[in-house]
C-alpha distance (Angstrom), angle and dihedral (degrees) to the residues before:
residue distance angle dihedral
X1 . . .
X2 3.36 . .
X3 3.75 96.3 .
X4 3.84 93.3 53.3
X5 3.82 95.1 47.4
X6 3.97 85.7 60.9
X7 3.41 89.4 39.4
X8 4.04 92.6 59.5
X9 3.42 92.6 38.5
X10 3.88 93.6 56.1
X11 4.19 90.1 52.1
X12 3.97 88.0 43.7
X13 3.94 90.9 51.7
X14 4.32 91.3 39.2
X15 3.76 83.8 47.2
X16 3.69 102.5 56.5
X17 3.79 97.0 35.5
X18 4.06 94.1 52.0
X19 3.87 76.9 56.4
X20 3.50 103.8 46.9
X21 3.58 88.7 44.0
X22 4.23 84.5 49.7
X23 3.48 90.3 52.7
X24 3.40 105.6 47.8
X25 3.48 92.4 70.6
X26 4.07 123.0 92.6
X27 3.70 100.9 -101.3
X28 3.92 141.9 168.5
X29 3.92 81.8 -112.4
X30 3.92 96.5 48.8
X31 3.68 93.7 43.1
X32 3.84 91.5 43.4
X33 3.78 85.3 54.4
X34 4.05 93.5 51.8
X35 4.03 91.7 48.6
X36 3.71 93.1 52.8
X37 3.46 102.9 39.6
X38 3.61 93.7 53.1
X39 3.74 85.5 67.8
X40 4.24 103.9 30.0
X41 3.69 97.0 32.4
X42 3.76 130.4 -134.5
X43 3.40 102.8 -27.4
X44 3.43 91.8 68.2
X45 4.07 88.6 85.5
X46 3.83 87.3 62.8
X47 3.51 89.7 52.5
X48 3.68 95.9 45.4
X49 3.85 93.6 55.4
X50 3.91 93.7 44.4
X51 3.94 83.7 67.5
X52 3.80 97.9 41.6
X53 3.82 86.7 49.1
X54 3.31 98.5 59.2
X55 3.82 87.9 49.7
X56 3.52 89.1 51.6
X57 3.80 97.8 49.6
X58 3.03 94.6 49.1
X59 4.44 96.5 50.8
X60 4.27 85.9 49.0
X61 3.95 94.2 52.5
X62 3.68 96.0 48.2
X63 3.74 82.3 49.3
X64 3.38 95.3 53.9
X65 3.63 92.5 45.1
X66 3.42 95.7 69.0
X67 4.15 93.0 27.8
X68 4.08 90.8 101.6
X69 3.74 95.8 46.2
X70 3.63 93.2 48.8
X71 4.03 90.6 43.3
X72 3.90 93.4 55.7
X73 3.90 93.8 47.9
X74 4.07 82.7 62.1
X75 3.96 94.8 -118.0
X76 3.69 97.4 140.2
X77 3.73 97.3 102.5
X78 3.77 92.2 53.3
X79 3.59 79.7 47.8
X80 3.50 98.9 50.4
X81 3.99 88.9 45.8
X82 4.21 99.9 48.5
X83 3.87 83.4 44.7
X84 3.63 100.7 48.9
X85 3.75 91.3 39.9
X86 3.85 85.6 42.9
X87 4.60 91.1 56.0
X88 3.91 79.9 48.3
X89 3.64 100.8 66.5
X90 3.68 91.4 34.0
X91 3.10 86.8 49.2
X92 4.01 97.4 57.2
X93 3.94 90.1 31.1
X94 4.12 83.8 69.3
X95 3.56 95.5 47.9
X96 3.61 88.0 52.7
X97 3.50 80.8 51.6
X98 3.50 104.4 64.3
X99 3.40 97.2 53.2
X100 3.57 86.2 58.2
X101 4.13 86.9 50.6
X102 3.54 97.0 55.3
X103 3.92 88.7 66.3
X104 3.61 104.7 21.3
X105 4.33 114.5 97.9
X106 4.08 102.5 -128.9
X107 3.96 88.6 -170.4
X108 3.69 91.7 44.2
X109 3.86 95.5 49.2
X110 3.98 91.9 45.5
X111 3.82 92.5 45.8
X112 4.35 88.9 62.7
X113 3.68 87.5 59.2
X114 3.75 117.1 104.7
X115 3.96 106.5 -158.0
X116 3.64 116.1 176.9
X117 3.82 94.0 165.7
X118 4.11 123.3 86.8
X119 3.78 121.2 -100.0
X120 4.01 91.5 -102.1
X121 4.21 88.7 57.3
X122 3.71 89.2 43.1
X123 3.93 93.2 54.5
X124 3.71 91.2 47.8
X125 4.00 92.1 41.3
X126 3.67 93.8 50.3
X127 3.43 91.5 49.4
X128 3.53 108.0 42.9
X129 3.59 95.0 40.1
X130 3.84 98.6 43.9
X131 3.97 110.5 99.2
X132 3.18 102.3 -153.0
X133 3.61 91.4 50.6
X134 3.73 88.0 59.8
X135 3.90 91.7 41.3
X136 3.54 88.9 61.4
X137 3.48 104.4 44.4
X138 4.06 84.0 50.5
X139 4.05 93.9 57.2
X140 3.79 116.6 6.0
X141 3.84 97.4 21.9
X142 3.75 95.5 48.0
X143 4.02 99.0 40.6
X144 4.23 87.6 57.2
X145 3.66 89.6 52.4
X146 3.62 99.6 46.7
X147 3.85 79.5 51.5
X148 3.55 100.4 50.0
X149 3.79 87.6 47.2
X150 3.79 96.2 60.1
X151 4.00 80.5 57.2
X152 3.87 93.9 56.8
X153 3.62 131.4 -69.4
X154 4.06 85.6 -93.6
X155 3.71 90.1 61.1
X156 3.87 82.8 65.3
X157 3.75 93.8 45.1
X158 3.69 88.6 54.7
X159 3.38 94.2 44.8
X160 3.98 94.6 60.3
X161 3.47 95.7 30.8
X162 4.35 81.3 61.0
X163 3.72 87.7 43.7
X164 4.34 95.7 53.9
X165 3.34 94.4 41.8
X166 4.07 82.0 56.1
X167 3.64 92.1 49.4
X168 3.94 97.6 37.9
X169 3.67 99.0 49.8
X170 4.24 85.4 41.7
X171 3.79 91.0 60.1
X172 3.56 101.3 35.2
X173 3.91 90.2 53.2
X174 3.73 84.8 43.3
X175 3.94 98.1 50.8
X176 3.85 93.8 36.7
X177 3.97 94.1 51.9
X178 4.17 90.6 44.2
X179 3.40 95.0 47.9
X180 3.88 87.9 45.6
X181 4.21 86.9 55.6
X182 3.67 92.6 -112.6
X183 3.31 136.4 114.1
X184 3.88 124.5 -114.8
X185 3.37 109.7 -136.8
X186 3.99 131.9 -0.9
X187 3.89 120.5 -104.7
X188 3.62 84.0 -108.9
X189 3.46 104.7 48.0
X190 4.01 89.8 45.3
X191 3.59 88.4 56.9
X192 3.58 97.5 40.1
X193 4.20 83.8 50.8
X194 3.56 89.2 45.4
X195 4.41 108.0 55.8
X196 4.19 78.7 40.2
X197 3.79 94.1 59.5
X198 4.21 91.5 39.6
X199 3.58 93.2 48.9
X200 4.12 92.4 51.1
X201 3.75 81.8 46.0
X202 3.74 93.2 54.7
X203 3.35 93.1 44.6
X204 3.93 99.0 47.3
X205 3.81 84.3 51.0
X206 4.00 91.6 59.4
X207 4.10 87.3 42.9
X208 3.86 82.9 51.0
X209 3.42 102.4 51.1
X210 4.14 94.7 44.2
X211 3.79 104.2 41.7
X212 3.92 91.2 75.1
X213 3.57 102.9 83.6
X214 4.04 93.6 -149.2
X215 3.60 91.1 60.0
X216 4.33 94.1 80.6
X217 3.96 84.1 65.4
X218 3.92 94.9 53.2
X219 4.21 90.0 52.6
């Protein structure tokens, strides 16, 4: 009992910081979210995350719909290796980021966009057309569920549960402070945020790619 409760509470906590870390960086989403909740207010983040939820749901169960078949043709170490490698360069494309955060005008940025569509549209829009959204649910994404079903399909439920309350309490702190007229975070702090969450992510990658014990023979 024990065992599972950690093992739960590791996917919850590996869920919500891969989407913290996500979310931190300036994104069509995150930008989308500024522009309309300057004129909508603060619920706007709830609606933004309603849309990119069902985008999301939708990615992890045609995952898991082809998790067994890919787990019975042994693929989990080529799994484990395109993911891991996968959290790397995410990893290192956010700390590249937040040197680009420390000078780059959020409010400014999201202020040029011209959205027409509602909040709910622009959550699903951002999401679904966003390529390196997709990219990562095709490498990194789709390795740590595969892994987090071997531990049980509630390992996986943890694990997204973690990652949406990441993204929901992201946007609603986004929308509320915009709306407000303030900012949400300083330059510094952003970038600060920002080389912590790409450094975890490097590291989880290396932890990734070594904790399958097949892996040594691939190298």
């Amino acid at each position: 009992m024990l065992t599972d409760t950690i093992t739960l509470a590791q996917a919850f906590i590996l869920g919500f910081t891969i989407g913290v870390s996500a979310a931190l960086v300036p994104g069509p989403m995150m930008l989308a979210t500024i522009s309309i909740s300057i004129k909508k207010g603060w619920k706007t983040g709830l609606y933004v995350f309603g849309g990119h939820s069902l985008v999301e749901i939708t990615i992890v169960l045609l995952i898991l719909a082809g998790a067994s078949s890919l787990i019975m043709k042994d693929m989990l170490s080529h799994i484990a290796i395109i993911g891991g490698l996968s959290m790397i360069l995410f990893g290192a494309i956010i700390i590249r980021k937040a040197k680009e955060a420390q000078t780059m005008d959020i409010t400014a940025s999201a202020g040029k966009l011209d959205i027409s569509s509602g909040p709910i549209s622009a959550g699903i829009l951002t999401s679904a057309l966003n390529p390196t959204y997709l990219f990562w649910w095709l490498t990194a994404g789709s390795a740590i569920i595969m892994q987090q079903y071997l531990a049980g399909v509630l390992a996986v439920v943890a694990f997204i549960i973690g990652h949406w309350v990441a993204d929901l309490g992201f946007l609603v702190s986004v929308s509320s402070s915009f709306s407000r007229g303030k900012g949400f975070l300083s330059r510094r702090t952003h970038k600060r945020l920002l080389y912590t969450c790409g450094a975890f992510l490097i590291a989880m990658g290396f932890f990734f790619i070594i904790s399958y014990n097949n892996v040594a023979a691939m190298i």
